[in-house]
C-alpha positions in Angstrom: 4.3 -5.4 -3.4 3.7 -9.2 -2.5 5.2 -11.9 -4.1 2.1 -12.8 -6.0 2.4 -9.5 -7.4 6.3 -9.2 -8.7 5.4 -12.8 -10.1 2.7 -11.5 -12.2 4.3 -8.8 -13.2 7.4 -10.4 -14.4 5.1 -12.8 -16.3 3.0 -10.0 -17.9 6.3 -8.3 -18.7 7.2 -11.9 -20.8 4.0 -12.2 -22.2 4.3 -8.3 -23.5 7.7 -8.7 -25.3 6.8 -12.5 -26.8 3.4 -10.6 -28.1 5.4 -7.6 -29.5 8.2 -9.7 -30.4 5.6 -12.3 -32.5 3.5 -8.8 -33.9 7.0 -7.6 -35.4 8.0 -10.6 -37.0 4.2 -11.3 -38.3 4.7 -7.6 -40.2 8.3 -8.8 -41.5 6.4 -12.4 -42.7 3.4 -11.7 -44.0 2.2 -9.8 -47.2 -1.2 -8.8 -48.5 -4.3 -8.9 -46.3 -4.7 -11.1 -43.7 -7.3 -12.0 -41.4 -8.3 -9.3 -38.3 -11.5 -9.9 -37.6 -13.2 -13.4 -37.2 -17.1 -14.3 -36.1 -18.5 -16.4 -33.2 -17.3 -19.8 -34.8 -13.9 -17.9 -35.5 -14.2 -17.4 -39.4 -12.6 -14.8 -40.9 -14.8 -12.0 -42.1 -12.9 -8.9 -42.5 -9.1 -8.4 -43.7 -6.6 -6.0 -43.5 -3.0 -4.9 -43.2 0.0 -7.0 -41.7 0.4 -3.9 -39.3 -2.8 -4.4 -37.7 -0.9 -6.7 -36.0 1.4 -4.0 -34.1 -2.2 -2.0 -33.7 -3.2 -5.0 -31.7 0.6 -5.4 -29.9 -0.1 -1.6 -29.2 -4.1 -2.1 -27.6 -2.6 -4.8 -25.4 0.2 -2.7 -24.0 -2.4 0.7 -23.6 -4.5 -1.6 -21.8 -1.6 -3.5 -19.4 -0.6 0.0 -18.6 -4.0 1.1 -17.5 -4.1 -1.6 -15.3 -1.0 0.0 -14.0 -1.9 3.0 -13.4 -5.6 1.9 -11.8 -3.0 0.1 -9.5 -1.2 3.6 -8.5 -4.9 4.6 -6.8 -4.4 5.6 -3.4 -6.1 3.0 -0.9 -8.1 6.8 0.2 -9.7 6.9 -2.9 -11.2 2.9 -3.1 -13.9 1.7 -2.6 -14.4 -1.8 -1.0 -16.9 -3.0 1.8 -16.3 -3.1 5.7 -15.5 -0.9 7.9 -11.8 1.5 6.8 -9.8 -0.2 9.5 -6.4 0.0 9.0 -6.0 -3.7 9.2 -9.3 -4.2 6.8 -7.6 -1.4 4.2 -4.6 -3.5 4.5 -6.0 -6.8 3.5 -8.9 -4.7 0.9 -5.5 -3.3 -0.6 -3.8 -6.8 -0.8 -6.9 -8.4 -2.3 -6.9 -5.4 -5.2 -3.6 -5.6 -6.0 -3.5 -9.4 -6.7 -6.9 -8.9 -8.7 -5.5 -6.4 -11.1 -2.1 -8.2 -11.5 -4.1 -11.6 -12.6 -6.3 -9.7 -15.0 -2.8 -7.9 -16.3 -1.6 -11.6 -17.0 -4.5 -12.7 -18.5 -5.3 -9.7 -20.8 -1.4 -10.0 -21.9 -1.9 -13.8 -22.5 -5.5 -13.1 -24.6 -3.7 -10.6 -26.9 -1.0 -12.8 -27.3 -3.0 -16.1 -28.2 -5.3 -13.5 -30.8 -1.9 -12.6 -32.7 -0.7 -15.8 -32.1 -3.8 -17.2 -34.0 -3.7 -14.6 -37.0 0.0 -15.4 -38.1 -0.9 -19.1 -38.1 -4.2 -19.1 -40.1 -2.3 -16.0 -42.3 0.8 -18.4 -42.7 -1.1 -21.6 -43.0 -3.5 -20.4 -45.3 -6.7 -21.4 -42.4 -10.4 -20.0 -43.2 -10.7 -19.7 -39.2 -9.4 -19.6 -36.0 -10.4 -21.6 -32.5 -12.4 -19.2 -30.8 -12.3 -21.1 -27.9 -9.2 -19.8 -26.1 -10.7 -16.2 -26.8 -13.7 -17.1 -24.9 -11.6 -19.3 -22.3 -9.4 -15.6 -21.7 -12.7 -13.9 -21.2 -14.1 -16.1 -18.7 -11.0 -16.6 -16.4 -11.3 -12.3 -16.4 -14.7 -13.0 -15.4 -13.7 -15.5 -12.7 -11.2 -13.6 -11.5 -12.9 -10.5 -10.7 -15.8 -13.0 -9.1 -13.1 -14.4 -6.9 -11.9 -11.1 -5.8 -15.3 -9.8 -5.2 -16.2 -12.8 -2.9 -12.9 -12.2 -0.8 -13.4 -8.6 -0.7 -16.7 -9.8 1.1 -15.1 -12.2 3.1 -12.2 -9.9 4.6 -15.1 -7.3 5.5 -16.8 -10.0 7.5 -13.8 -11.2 9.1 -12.6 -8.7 11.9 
């Protein structure tokens, strides 16, 4: 595991228990409905229970650990371009693993930032959120995997 890696993963780990840490005390704070679903311009337009916030807490952590385990694929079973050299695995390997620890910290941080967002417009009595950093989350995902596309490109080019 590279550097890059471990870093990423003790950051996603932070991320994880802030984010269950905020969805627990959200339930403890908050009473009757609250916001939990919000339009394109980030107005609230469907409510529900406190506890949806540990539903959400719950998502994020099903979907870090996917990422996991799609990280637990033998190298055999991938698919990436070039030729299977065992230097070109190497690097195609490398260049997965540091794609799917980025996206881990990303999807933790986007979870956190929508539960984040809920317990302040519940608290503060808001009619909507910023959508912004929702779609900012989405596009570095989108970036990301871009970025690790073109270098899985590159290394196949580069012998």
């Amino acid at each position: 595991m590279s550097t890059y890696e471990r870093n990423a993963n003790w950051i996603t780990g932070f991320l994880l228990l802030l984010e269950v840490g905020l969805a627990i005390m959200g339930v403890m704070r908050l009473s009757g409905p609250i916001p939990i679903h919000f339009n394109g311009s980030g107005e609230a337009n469907r409510w529900g229970s406190p506890s949806t916030l540990l539903v959400l807490a719950f998502v994020d952590l099903t979907l870090v650990g996917l990422l996991w385990l799609v990280r637990q694929t033998p190298t055999e079973l991938m698919n990436f371009p070039g030729p299977r050299t065992p230097d070109n695995v190497a690097k195609q390997r490398r260049n997965i693993d540091q794609l799917l620890a980025t996206i881990r910290v990303i999807v933790a941080a986007l979870f956190l930032c929508i539960i984040g967002q809920i317990i302040w417009i519940s608290l503060y009595h808001k009619q909507q959120i910023f959508p912004w950093p929702s779609f900012l989350f989405i596009a570095l995902i989108f970036i990301s995997t871009f970025i690790g596309l073109v270098r899985a490109y590159r290394l196949s080019a580069s012998r």
